[in-house]
C-alpha positions in Angstrom: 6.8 -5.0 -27.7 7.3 -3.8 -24.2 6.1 -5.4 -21.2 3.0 -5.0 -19.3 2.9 -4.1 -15.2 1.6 -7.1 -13.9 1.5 -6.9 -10.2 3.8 -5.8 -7.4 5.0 -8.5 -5.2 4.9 -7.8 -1.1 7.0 -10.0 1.2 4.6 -10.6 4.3 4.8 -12.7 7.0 1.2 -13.1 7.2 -0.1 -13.0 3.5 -3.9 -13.2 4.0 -3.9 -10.1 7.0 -2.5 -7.4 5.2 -3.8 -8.3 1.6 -7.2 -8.1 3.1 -5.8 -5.1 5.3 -4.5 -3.6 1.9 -7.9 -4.4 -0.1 -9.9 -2.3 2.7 -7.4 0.7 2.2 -7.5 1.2 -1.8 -11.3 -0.5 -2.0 -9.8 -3.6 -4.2 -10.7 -7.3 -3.6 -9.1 -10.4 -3.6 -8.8 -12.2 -7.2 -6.6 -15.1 -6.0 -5.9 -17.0 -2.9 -4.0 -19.5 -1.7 -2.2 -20.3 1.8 1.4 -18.8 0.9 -0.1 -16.0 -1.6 -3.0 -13.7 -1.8 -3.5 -11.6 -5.2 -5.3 -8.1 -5.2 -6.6 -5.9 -7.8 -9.3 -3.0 -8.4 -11.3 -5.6 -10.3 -10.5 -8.8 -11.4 -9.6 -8.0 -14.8 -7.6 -4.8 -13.7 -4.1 -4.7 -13.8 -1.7 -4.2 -12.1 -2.6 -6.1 -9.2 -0.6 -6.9 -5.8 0.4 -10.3 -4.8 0.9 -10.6 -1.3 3.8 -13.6 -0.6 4.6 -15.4 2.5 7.8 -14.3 3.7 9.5 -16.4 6.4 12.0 -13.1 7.7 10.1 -9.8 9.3 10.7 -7.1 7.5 13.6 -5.1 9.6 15.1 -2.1 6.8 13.1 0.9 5.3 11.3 -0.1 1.7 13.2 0.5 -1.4 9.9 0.9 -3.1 6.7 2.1 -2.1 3.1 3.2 -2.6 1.9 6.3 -2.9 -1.8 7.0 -2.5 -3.6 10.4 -3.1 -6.5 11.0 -1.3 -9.2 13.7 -2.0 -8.7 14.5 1.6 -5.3 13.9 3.2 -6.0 14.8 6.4 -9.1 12.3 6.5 -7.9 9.3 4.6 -4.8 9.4 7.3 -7.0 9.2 10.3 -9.2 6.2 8.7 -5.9 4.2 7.8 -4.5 4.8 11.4 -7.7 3.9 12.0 -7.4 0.7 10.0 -4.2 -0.1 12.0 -1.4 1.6 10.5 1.0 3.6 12.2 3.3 7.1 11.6 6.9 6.5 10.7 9.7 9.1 10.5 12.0 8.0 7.5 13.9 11.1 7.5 11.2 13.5 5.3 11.2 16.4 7.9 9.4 19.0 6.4 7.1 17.4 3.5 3.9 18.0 2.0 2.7 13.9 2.5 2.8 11.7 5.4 4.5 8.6 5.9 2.8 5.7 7.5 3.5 1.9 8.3 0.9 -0.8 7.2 0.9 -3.3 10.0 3.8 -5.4 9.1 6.1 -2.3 8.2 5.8 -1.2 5.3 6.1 2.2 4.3 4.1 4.0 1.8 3.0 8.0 1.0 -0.2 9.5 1.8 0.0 12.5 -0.5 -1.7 16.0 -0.1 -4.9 16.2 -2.5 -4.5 17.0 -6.1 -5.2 21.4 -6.7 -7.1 21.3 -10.0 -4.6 22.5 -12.5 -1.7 22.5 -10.7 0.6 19.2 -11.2 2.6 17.8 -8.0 
């Protein structure tokens, strides 16, 4: 029997801020809590989740694994993360259809061009 995706586990320096920081940017809510860990998922039953754990080194080297979200509206769900405190970051993708952005402690992830009906990308 294979195994089943569990969670994805984030080194952060400051556990609590960006789990909350990444609940408010995919709409998911904390399911566990406790000083050195915070869980996350879409609903508590929902897997996979992700676990955010303290970290005592700031992250200082580009992800070897990240998130990609896809927005109905790239161009709007850009601004409102900015918004929410995270920042551009130039990786190296030059000329690319998504945008690259920072969450507050430096983590990269994708903020991919909407989905054309029909059309896979």
């Amino acid at each position: 029997m294979p195994s089943q995706w569990e969670q994805i586990v984030v080194d952060a320096e400051d556990p609590a801020r960006l789990a909350r920081w990444w609940a408010a940017a995919l709409g998911y809510q904390i399911v566990h809590e406790e000083p050195d860990e915070v869980e996350i998922r879409r609903s508590p039953d929902a897997l996979p989740g992700l676990l955010f754990g303290a970290a005592p080194d700031p992250k200082t080297v580009k992800n070897r694994l990240h998130i990609d979200l896809r927005p109905d509206d790239q161009e709007a769900e850009v601004e409102r993360l900015v918004d929410m405190g995270a920042r551009p970051v130039d990786i190296g993708q030059h000329d690319v259809s998504w945008v690259v952005l920072a969450d507050p402690e430096g983590n990269e992830f994708c903020v991919l061009s909407s989905r054309k009906a029909g059309v896979a990308q």
